[in-house]
ZAMARGU-4260 file (C-alpha; in steps of 0.2 Angstrom, whole numbers, plus 5000, padded with zeros to 4 digits):
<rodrens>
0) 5420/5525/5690 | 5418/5506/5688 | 5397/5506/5691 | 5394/5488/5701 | 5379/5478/5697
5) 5364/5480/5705 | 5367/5499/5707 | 5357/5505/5689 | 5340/5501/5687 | 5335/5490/5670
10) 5329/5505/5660 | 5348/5516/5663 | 5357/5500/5661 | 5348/5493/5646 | 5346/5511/5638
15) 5366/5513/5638 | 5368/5492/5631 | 5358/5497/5617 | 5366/5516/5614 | 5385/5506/5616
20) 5379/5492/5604 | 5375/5505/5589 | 5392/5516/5597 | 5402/5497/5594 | 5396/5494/5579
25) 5400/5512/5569 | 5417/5512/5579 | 5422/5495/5572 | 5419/5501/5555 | 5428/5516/5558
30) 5442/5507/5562 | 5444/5497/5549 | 5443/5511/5539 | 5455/5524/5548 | 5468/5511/5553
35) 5483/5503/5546 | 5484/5486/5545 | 5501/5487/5554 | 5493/5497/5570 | 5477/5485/5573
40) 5491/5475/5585 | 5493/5495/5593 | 5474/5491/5597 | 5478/5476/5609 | 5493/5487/5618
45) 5482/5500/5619 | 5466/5488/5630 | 5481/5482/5638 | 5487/5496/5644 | 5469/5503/5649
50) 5467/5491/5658 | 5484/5489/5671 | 5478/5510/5672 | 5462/5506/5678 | 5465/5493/5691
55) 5474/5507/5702 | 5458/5511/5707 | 5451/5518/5724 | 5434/5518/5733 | 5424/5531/5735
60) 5411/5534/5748 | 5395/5540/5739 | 5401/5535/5722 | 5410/5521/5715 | 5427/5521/5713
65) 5441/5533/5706 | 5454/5530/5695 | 5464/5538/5680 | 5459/5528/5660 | 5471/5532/5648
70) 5458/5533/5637 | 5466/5550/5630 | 5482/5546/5627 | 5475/5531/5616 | 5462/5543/5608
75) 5477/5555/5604 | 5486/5541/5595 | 5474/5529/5588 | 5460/5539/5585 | 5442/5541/5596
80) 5436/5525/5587 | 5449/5514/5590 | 5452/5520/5607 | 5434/5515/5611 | 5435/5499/5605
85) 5451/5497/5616 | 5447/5505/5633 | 5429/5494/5630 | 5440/5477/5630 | 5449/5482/5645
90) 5435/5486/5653 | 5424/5471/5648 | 5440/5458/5653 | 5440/5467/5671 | 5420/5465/5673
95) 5421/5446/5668 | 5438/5442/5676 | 5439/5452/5690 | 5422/5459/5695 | 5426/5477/5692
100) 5413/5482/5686 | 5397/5474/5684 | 5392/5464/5668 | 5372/5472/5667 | 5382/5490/5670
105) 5394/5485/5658 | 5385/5496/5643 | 5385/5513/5656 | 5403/5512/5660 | 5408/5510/5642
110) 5399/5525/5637 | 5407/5533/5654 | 5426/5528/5650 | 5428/5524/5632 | 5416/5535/5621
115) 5411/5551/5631 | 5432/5549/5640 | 5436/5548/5623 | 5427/5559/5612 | 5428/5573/5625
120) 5449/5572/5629 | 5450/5571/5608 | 5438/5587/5603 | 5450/5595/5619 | 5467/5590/5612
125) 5461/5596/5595 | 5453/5611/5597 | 5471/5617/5606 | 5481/5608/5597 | 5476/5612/5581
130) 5485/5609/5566 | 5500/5606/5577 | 5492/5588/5579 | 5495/5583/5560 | 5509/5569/5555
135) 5528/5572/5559 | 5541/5568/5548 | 5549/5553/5553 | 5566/5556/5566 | 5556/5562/5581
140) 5558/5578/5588 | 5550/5589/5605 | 5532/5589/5601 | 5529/5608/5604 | 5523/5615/5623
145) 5504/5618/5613 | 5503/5601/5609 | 5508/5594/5627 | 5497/5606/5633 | 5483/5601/5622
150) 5485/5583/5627 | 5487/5584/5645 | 5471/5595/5647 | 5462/5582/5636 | 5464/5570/5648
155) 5459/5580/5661 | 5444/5586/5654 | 5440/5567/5646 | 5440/5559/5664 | 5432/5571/5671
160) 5417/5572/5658 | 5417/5553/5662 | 5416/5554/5681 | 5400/5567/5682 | 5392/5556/5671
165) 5393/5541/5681 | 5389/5551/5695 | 5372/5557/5688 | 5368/5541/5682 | 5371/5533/5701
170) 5360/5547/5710 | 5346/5547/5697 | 5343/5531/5702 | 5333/5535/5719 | 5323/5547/5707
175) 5318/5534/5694 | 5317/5518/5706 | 5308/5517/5723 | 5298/5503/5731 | 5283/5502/5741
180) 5290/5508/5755 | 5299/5525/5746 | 5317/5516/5751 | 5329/5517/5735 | 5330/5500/5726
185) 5343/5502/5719 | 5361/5515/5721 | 5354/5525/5737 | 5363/5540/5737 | 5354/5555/5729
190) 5363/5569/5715 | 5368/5581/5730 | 5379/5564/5735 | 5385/5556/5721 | 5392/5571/5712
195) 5403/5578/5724 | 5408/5561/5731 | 5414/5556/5712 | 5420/5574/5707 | 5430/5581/5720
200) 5443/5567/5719 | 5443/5568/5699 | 5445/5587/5699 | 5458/5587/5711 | 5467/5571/5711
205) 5462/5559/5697 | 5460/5572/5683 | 5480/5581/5686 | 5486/5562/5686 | 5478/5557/5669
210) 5484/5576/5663 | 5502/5572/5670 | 5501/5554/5661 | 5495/5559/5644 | 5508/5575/5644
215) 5522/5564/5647 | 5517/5549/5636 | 5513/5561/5621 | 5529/5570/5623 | 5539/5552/5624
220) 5528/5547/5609 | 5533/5562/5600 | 5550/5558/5602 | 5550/5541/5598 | 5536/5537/5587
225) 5530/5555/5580 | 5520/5546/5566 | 5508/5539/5582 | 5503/5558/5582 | 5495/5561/5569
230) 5478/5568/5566 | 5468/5553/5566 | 5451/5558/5555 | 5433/5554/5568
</rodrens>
């Protein structure tokens, strides 16, 4: 899902800068309100671990590339906000570092895989969850089957939500932007292309690995560290 440069035209990419800057700015202060002190270092793990997730990548004819996040296991456990902020690091260090990712696309694939990955896989895991996703005495225990349930098709449905829209943005590019000559100056596959090409892996490979990842995380966590799942306020 990692949109290259040269693939958006200036007014998508310029138009999701400006939508992520006001997104960054209102998650920061979120953060500092909603979180510890003690779990702003959980901040860090959590970028961290976005990005070692995202670098098992895989390219896609038609689309970009296609890869699990871990976005809603971090939404889960830190909150949307916070997980926003980290899943944005990961992915800025990987467009800076390592070309993954272009730096004029950088705005689109954040609103992709941090905010709409995360805001979509957190409304999931509550709706279903439900009250079942409030603090935990200390001790640990088996987080109930509802709650593993709850977070595994969170993450299905996040990474999902996060792949059509990159798709749409690719293939509404030969709609928006054409030269002279009617050829495509930018991403030259059209919607009929791009969204099949970037949602059939996703529906049928990418999506039940992120389910199986945040199932299995969030039922660890609720073992070891019940207090990381609890209902974080948005």
């Amino acid at each position: 899902m990692h949109i290259p440069d040269g693939y958006l035209g200036p007014p998508t990419y310029g138009g999701l800068w400006a939508v992520m800057a006001g997104i960054w700015y209102f998650a920061s202060r979120r953060v500092k309100k909603t979180l510890k002190a003690t779990e702003v270092p959980l901040v860090a793990l959590g970028a961290a671990l976005s990005f070692v997730i995202m670098m098992f990548n895989v390219p896609i004819v038609g689309g970009t590339t296609g890869h699990a996040t871990g976005t809603a296991l971090l939404a889960i456990t830190l909150g949307p906000w916070a997980a926003i902020i980290a899943v944005s690091i990961a992915i800025a260090v990987q467009a800076v570092l390592f070309g993954d990712g272009g730096i004029t696309a950088l705005g689109a694939n954040c609103f992709n895989m941090a905010f709409t990955d995360a805001m979509v896989s957190y409304a999931v895991y509550r709706l279903i969850a439900g009250g079942l996703g409030k603090r935990n005495a200390p001790g640990g225990h088996n987080p109930g089957k509802r709650t593993i349930l709850a977070s595994a098709l969170g993450g299905y449905a996040g990474l999902n939500a996060s792949a059509f829209l990159a798709s749409v943005e690719l293939g509404l590019q030969p709609i928006l932007h054409r030269g002279l000559d009617g050829r495509p100056l930018y991403c030259p596959f059209p919607l009929k292309v791009t969204i099949p090409a970037m949602m059939v892996g996703h529906l049928v490979a990418f999506g039940p690995l992120e389910a199986a990842f945040t199932a299995f995380a969030v039922a660890y966590l609720g073992k070891a560290y019940p207090e990381l799942l609890g209902k974080r306020a948005i």
